[in-house]
BAFI-3210 file (N, C-alpha, C; in Angstrom, 3 decimals, decimal comma, padded with zeros to 6 digits):
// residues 53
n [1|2|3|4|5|6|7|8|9|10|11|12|13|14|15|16|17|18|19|20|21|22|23|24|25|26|27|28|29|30|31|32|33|34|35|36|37|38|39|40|41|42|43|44|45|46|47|48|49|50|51|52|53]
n.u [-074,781|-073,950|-074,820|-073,195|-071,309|-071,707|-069,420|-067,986|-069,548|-068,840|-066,280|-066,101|-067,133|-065,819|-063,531|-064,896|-065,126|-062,586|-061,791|-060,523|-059,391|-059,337|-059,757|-057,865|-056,083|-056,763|-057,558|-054,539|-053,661|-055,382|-055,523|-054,643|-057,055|-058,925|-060,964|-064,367|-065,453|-063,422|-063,379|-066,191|-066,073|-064,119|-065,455|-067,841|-066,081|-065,248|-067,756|-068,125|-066,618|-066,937|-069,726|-068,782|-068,262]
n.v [-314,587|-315,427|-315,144|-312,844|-312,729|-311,441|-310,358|-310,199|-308,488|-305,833|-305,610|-304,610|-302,462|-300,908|-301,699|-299,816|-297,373|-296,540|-296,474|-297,945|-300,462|-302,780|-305,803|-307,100|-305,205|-303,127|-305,322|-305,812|-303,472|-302,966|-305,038|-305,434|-305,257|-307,288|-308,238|-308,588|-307,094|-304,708|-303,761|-303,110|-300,857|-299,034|-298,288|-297,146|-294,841|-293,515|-293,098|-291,482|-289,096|-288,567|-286,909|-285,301|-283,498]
n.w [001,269|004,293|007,663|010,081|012,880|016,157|017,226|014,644|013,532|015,310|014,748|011,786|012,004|013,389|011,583|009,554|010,885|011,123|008,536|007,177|004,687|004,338|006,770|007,709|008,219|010,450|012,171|012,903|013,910|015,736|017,699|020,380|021,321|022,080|023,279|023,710|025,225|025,473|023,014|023,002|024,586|023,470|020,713|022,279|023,176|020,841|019,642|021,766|021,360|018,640|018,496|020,413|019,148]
ca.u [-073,861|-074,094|-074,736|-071,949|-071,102|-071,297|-068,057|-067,373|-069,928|-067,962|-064,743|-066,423|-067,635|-064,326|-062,749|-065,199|-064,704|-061,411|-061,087|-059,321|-060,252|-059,317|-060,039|-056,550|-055,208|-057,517|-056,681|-053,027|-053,428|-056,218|-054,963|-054,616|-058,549|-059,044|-061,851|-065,568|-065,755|-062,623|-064,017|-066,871|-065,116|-063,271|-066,143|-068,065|-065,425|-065,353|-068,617|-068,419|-065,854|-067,865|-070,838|-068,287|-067,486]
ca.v [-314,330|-316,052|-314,171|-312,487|-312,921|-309,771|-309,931|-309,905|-306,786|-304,528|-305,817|-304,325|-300,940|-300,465|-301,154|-298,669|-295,760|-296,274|-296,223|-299,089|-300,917|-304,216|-306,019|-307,485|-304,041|-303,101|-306,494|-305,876|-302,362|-302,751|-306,392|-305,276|-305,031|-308,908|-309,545|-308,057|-306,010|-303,994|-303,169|-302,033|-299,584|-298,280|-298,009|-295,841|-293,771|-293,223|-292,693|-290,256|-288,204|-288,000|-286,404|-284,266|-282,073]
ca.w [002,353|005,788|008,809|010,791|013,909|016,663|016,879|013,568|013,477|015,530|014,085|010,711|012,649|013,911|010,261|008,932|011,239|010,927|007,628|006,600|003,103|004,445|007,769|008,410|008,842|011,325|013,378|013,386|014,405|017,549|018,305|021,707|021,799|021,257|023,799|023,240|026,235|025,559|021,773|023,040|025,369|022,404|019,990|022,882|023,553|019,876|019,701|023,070|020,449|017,721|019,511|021,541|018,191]
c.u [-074,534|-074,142|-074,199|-072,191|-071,450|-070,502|-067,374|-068,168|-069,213|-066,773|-064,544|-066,651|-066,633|-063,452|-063,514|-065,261|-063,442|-060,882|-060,561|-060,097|-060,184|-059,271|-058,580|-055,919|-055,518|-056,998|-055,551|-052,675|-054,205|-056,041|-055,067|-056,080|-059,094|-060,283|-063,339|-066,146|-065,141|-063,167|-064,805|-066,867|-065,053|-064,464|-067,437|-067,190|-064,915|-066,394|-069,136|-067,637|-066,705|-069,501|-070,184|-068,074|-068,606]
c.v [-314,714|-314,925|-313,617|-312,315|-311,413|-309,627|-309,366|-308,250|-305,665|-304,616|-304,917|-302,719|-300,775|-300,501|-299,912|-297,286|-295,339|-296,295|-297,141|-299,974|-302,416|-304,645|-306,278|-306,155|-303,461|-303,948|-305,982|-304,394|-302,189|-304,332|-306,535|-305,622|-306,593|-309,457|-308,218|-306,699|-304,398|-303,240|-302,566|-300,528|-298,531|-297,830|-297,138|-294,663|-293,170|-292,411|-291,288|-288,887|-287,502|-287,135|-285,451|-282,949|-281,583]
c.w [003,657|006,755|009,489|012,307|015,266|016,612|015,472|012,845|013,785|015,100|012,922|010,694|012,699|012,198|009,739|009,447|011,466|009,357|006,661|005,220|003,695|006,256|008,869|008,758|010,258|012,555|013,739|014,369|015,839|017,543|019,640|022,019|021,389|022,544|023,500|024,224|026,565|024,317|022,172|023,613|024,128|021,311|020,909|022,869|022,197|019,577|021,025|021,755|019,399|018,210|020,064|020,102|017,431]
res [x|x|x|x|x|x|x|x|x|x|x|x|x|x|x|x|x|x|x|x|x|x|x|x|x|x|x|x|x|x|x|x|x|x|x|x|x|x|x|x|x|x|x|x|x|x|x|x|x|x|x|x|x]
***
């Protein structure tokens, strides 16, 4: 297996703390979050959550 991208890292973070078995679901559902700066937002403020409980 080839190396993955960052992007395609947090794309992978984000499917797995969400849950999802497959990647395309993920996409269709945070679509909105389509540039690298906005993901990371979202995967702090995830990460602020988890820590808050």
């Amino acid at each position: 297996m080839g190396k993955i991208s960052p992007e395609e890292k947090i794309q992978k973070v984000l499917q797995y703390i969400m849950g999802h078995a497959h990647i395309n679901v993920t996409m269709e559902v945070y679509n909105h979050l389509d540039d690298r700066s906005r993901i990371e937002k979202e995967v702090a403020r995830l990460d602020d959550l988890a820590i808050s409980f």
